[in-house]
Legacy VTK file of the C-alpha trace (Angstrom):
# vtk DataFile Version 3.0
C-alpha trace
ASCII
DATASET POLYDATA
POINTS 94 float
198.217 196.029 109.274
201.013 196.635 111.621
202.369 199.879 109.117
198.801 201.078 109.864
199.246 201.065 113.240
202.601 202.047 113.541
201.634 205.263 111.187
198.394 205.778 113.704
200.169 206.152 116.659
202.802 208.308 115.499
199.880 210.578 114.356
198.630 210.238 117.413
201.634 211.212 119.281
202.579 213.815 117.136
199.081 215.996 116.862
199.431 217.146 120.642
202.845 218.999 120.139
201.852 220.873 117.539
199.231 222.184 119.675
202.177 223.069 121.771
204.536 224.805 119.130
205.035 228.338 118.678
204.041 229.735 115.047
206.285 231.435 112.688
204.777 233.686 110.159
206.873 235.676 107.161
204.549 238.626 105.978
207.231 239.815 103.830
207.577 239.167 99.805
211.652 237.880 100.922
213.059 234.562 102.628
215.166 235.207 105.646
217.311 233.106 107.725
217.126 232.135 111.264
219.766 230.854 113.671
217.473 228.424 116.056
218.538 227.788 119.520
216.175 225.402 120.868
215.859 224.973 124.669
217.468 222.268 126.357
219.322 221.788 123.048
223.378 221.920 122.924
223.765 223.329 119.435
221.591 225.968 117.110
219.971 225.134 113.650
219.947 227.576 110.582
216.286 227.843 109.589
214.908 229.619 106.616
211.147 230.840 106.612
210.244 231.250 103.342
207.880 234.689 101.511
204.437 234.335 103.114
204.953 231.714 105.035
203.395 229.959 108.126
204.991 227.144 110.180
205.371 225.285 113.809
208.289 225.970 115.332
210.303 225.291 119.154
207.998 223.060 120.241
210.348 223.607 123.892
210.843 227.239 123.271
213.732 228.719 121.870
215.843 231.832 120.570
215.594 233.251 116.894
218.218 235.120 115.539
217.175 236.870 112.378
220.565 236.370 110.279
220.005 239.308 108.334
219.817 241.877 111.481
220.691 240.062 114.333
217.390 240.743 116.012
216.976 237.874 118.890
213.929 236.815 120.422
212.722 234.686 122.929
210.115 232.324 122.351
207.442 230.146 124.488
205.825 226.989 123.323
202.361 228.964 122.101
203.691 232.049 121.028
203.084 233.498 117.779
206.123 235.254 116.090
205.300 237.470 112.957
208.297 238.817 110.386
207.097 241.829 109.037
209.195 244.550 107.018
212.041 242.686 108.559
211.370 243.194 112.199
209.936 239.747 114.301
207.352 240.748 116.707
206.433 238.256 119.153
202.860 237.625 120.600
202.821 235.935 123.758
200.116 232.770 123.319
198.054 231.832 126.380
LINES 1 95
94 0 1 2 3 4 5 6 7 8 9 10 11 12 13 14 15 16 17 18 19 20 21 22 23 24 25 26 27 28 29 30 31 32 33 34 35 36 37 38 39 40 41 42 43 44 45 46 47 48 49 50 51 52 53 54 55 56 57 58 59 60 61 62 63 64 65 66 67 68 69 70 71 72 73 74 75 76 77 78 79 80 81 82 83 84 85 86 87 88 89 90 91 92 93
């Protein structure tokens, strides 16, 4: 009984911030690599978005560096961030 509630409330908690998370979407038919610098955040994270893929990401905002061409972008809790033929195009959310 108390794992039950322990597991509910961390669903609970956890559901609102990926409300707040900006999306990361690979079009392409190839991984790539991303250097992460989340905001508020001393150090950067590697990050690899696999073919066709769709995930939350920088729930605070952060910067993506796409490894590959050094492309950087800045990104808002909300925003929506496509990879297509290798370029990241951001779309600001609302």
């Amino acid at each position: 009984m108390k794992q039950s509630v322990i597991l509910l409330l961390i669903l609970i908690m956890a559901g609102p911030l990926s409300a707040f998370a900006a999306t990361l979407q690979n079009r392409d038919s190839q991984a790539y690599n991303l250097q992460i610098q989340e905001s508020g955040r001393p150090y950067s994270s590697q990050y690899q978005v696999i073919e066709n893929a769709q995930v939350d990401i920088c729930f605070n905002g952060c910067e993506m560096t796409l490894l590959s061409t050094g492309q950087t972008v800045r990104v808002n809790p909300k925003d929506s961030v496509v990879i297509d033929n290798g370029v990241m195009n951001v779309t600001p959310g609302h």
